[in-house]
C-alpha positions in Angstrom: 0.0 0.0 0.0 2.8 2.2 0.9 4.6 1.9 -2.6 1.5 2.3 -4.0 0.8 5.4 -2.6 4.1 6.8 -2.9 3.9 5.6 -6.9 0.9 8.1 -7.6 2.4 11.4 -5.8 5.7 10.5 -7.5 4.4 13.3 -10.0 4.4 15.6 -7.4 8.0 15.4 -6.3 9.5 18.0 -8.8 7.2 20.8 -9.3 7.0 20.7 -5.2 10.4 21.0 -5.0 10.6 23.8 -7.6 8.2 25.3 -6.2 9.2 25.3 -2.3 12.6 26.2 -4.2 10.6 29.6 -5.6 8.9 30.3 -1.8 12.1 30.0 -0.4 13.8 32.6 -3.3 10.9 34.6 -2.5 11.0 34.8 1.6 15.3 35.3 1.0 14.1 38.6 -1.3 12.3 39.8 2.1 14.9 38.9 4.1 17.8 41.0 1.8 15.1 43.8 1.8 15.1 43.8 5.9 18.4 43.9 5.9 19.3 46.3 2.9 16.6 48.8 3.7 17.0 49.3 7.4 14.0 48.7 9.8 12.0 52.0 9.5 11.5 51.4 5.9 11.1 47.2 6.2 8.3 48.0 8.6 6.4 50.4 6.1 6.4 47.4 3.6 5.1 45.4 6.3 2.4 47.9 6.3 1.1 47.7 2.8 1.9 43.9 2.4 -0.4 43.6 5.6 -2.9 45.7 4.7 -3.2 44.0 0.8 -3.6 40.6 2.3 -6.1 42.2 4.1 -7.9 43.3 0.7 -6.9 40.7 -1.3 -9.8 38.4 0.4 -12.4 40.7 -0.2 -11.1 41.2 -3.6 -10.5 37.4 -5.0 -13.5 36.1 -2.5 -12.0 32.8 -2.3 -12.6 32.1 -6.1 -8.8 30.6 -6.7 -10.3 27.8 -4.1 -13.3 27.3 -6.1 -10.7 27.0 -9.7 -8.8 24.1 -7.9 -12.2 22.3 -7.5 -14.1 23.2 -10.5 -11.9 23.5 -13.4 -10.3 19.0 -12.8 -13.8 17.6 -12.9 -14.9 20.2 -16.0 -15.7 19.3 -19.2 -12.7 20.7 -21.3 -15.3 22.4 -23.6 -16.7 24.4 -20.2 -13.0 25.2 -18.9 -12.7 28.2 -21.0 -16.3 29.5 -19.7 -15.1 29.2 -16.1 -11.6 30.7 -16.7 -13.1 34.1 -18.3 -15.5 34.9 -16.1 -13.8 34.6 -13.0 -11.0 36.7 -14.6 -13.8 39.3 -15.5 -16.0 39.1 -12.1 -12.6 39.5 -10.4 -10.9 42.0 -12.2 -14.4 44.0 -11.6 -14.8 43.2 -7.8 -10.7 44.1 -7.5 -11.6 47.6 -9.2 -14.9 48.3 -7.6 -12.8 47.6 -3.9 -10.2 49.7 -5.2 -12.4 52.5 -5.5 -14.6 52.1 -2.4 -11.1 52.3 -0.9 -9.8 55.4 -2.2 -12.7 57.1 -1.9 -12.8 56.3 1.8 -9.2 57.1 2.1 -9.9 59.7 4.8 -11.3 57.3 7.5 -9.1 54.4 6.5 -5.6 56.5 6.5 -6.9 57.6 10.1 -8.3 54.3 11.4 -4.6 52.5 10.3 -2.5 55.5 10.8 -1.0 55.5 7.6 -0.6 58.0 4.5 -3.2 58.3 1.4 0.2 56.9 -0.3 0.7 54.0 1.7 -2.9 53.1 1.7 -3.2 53.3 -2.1 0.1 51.0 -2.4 -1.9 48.7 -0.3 -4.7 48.5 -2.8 -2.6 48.3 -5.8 -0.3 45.5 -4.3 -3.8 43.2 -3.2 -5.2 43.9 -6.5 -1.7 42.3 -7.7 -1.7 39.8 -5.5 -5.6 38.9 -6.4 -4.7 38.3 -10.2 -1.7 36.6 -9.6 -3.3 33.6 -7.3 -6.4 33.4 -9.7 -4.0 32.8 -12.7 -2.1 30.5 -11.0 -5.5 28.5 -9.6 -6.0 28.3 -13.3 -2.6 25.9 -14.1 -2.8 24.3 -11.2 -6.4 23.4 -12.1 -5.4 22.9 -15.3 -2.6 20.1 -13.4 0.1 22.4 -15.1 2.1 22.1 -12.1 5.7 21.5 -13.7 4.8 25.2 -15.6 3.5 27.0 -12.7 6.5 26.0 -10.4 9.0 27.0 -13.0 7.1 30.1 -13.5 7.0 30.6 -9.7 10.8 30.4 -9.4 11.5 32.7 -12.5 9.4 35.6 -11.1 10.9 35.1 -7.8 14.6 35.3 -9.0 13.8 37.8 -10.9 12.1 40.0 -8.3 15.3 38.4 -6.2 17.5 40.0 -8.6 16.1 43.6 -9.0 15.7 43.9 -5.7 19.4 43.3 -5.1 20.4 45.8 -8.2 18.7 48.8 -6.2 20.1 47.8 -2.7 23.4 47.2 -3.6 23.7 49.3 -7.4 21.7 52.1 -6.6 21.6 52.4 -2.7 17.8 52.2 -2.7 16.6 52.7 1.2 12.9 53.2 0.8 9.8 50.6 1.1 8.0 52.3 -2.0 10.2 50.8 -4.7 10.4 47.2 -3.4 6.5 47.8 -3.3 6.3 48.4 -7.1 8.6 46.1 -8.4 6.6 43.2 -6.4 3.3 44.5 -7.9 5.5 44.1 -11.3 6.1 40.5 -10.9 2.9 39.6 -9.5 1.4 41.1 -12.7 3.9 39.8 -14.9 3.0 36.3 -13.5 -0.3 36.9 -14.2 -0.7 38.3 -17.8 2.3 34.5 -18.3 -0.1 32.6 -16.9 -3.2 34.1 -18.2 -1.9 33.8 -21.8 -0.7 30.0 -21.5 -4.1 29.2 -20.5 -5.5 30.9 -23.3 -8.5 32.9 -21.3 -11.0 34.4 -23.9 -13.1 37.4 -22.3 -16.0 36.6 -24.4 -17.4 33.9 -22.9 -18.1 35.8 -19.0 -21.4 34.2 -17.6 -23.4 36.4 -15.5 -25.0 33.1 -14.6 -21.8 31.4 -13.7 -20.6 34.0 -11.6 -23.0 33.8 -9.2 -22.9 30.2 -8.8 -19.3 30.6 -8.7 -19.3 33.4 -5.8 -22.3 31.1 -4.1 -19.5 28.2 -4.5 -16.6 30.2 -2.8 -19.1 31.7 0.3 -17.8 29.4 3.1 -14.1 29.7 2.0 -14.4 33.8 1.8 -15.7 34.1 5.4 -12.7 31.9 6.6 -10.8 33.9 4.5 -12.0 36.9 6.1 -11.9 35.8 9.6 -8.4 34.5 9.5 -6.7 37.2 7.3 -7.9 39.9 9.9 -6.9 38.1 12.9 -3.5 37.1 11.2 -2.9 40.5 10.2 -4.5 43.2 11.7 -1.2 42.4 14.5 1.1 44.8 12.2 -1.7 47.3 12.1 -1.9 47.7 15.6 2.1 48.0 15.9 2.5 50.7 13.5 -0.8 52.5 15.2 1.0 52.0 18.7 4.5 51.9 18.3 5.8 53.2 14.8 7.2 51.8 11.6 10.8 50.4 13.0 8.9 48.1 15.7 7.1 46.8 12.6 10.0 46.1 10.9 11.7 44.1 13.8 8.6 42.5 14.9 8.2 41.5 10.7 11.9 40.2 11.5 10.8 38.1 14.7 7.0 37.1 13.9 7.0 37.3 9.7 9.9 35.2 8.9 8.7 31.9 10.6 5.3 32.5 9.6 6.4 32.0 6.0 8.5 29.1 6.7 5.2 27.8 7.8 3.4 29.1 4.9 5.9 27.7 2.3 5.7 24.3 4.8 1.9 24.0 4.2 1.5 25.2 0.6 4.6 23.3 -1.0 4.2 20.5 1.7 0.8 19.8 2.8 -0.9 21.1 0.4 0.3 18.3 -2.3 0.8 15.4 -0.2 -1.5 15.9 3.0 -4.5 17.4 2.1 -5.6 14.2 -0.3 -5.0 11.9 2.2 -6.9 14.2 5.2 -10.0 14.5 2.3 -10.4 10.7 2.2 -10.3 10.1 5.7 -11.8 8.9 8.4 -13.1 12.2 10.1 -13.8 11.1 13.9 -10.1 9.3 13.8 -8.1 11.9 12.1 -9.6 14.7 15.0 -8.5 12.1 17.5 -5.4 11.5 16.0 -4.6 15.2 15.8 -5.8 15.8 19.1 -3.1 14.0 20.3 -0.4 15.3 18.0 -1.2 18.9 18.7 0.7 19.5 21.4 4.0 17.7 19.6 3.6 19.6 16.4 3.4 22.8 18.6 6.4 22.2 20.2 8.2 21.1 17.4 7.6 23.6 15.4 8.5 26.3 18.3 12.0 24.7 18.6 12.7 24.6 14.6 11.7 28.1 14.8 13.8 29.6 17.8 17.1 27.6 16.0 16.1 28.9 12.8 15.9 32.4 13.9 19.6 31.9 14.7 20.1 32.2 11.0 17.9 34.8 10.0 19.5 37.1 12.5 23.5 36.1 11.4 22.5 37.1 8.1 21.1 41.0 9.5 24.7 41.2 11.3 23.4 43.4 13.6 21.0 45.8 11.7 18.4 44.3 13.8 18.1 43.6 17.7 18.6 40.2 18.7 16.9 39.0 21.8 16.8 35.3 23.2 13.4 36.6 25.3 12.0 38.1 22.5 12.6 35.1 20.3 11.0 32.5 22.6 8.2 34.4 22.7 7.7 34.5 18.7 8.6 30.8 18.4 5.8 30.4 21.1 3.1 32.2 19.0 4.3 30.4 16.1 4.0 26.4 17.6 0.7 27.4 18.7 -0.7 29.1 15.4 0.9 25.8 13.3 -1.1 23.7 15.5 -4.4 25.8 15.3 -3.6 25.9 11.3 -3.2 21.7 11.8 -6.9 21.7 12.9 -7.9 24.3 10.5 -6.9 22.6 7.4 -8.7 19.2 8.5 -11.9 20.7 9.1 -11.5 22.5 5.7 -11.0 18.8 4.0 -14.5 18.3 5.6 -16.6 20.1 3.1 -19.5 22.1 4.5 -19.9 20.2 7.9 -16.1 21.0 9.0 -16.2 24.7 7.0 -19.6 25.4 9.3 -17.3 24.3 12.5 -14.5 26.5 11.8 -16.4 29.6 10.6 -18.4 29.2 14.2 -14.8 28.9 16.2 -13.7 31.8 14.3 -16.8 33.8 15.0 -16.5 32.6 18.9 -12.7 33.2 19.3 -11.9 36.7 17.5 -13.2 39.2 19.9 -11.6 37.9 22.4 -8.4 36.7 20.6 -8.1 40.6 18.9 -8.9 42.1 22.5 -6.1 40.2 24.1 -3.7 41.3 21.0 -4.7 45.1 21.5 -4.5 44.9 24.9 -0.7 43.2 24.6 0.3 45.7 21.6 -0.7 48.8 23.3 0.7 47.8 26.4 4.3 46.5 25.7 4.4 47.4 21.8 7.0 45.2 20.1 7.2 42.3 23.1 3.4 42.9 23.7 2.8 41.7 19.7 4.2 38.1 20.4 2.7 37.7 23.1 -0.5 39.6 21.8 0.2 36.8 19.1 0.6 33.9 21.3 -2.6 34.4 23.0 -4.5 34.7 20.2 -3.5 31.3 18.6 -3.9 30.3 21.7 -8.2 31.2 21.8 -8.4 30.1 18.6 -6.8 26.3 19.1 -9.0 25.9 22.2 -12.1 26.6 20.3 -11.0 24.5 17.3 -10.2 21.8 19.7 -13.1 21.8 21.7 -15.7 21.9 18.7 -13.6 19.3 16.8 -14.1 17.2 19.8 -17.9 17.7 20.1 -18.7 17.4 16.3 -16.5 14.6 15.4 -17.1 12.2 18.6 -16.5 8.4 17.5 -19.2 6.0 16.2 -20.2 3.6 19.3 -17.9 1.1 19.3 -15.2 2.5 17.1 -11.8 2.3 18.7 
């Protein structure tokens, strides 16, 4: 059974490593822009990366998710149908939010304590980021996944290498410029991507998009939930603290996140996720019950040693702290074992979506009160742990409704 198994995600091997190979090209970019730039200015790219991820549910409303389902079990004749109009109904949402956005520029600049400028950065970066993961949901619906990888790491060394030209060529020191030239590759992927798939405008559905948008509902309002909780934290800094804190905290809290990130989407996401679809429910909620606790801790003490790299490599432009650093590694065991949790009730359908959205729903106002509270109190050292505790809310109710929902058949072992 085992060779079995291991024969069918053969396939899988290369474009997972090329593409873990492109994350990781991508996450070293961030990490020679921390370093180059200095913190002040790292910390105002936080700003507008964390405030289009923000966006960027609201603009792509979860239709990527519903291109990975639909577009494998279409009829090739209907692929081009689905393709164009959720490029169309995107592209329209993405504009429509980018307007509502400038127009209320006024309260929003106040509300996140930024500039008009940093705010529309923000908007144009998510729209970016919107039409780059809806093209690449097309290929890898499309099970183009040797294209897409390569793709991946050729926009990523190329973003790599521009954004070594103006550190180290031109003496570039400000966010604004790394800013652009990401929103350059993200649409450069797209408009590759777009054209190998061949997307003809023409054939937009008004009819299709609203059974797509009905399609994606569930995923958005995850979406939602977890990309405020997960990123509103940098918000509150900059309000509370200022733009260097962000950039150090991005340093502490940012880098393992996308270690994780790259861990679950090059990792997981091919190999793990079929085989927690086809499972037994009631056992797997057992079985991660139990491994909770060792993934967290794992994951807390690959973190702390790998921050022992990160911060070699900033020689010093950044404050190293072994307090500090315990505390992020902390946050971080705890939010990969509330993602552990997360992604099996997602591999549930409707039943385990319904559970999550309702421990989301139960757990924010308290989790973003105690990450406030923390933030406004003790600024940089009051994020992690603001962090921390509001993984920590979040895995209980996970954990607790998992147990509830998924209790074993009588009799089952």
């Amino acid at each position: 059974m085992l060779k079995a198994r291991a024969a069918r995600l053969r396939w899988a091997a290369g474009p997972t490593l090329v593409s873990a190979l492109a994350s990781g090209t991508a996450a070293a970019t961030t990490l020679v822009i921390a370093r180059g730039a200095g913190a002040s200015a790292f910390g105002q790219f936080t700003v507008v990366l964390s405030i289009a991820l923000i966006v960027t549910v609201g603009m792509l409303t979860s239709l990527h998710y519903v291109m990975l389902q639909e577009l494998p079990r279409a009829d090739p004749g209907r692929r081009p149908e689905l393709m164009a109009t959720a490029l169309l109904a995107t592209l329209a949402v993405s504009a429509g939010l980018a307007a509502l956005g400038v127009l209320a520029a006024p309260l929003l600049t106040a509300a996140l304590n930024v500039d008009t400028r940093t705010l529309v950065l923000g908007l144009a970066l998510a729209a970016s980021m919107t039409v780059n993961q809806l093209a690449e949901s097309f290929l890898r619906g499309l099970r183009r996944f040797a294209f897409v990888a390569w793709l991946k790491l050729a926009v990523a060394i190329v973003y790599l290498a521009g954004a070594s030209w103006c550190l180290l060529a031109l003496g570039v020191r400000e966010a604004e410029p790394y800013v652009m030239a990401l929103i350059a590759t993200n649409v450069g992927f797209a408009l590759t991507a777009v054209g190998a798939v061949r997307v003809r405008p023409r054939l937009w559905s008004a009819r299709l998009a609203r059974s797509l948008y009905r399609h994606g509902m569930y995923v958005t309002a995850i979406a939602a939930l977890t990309g405020v909780l997960f990123g509103i934290d940098v918000i509150f800094l900059n309000h509370w603290a200022g733009p260097a804190d962000v950039g150090v905290y991005s340093v502490y809290n940012g880098f393992p996140k996308r270690l994780l990130g790259v861990l679950f989407t090059d990792g997981v996401g091919l190999v793990l996720l079929p085989v927690m679809a086809t499972a037994d429910k009631p056992l797997l909620m057992r079985r991660i019950a139990r491994l909770a606790p060792a993934v967290a801790g794992a994951t807390a003490v690959v973190s702390f040693a790998a921050s022992t790299v990160f911060f070699l490599l900033m020689r010093g432009a950044y404050p190293y702290s072994t307090g500090l650093m315990a505390l992020s590694a902390l946050g971080i065991g705890v939010h990969t074992a509330f993602n552990l949790y997360s992604v099996a009730l997602s591999m549930d359908g409707v039943r385990g979506a319904r559970v999550l959205i309702r421990c989301l729903l139960a757990g924010t106002p308290l989790a973003l009160a105690a990450l406030a509270a923390c933030v406004r109190w003790q600024g940089l050292a009051g994020g992690l742990v603001g962090f921390a505790l509001a993984n920590l809310v979040l895995l209980a109710a996970v954990a607790v409704a998992a147990a509830r929902v998924y209790r074993p058949e009588e009799g089952a072992a």
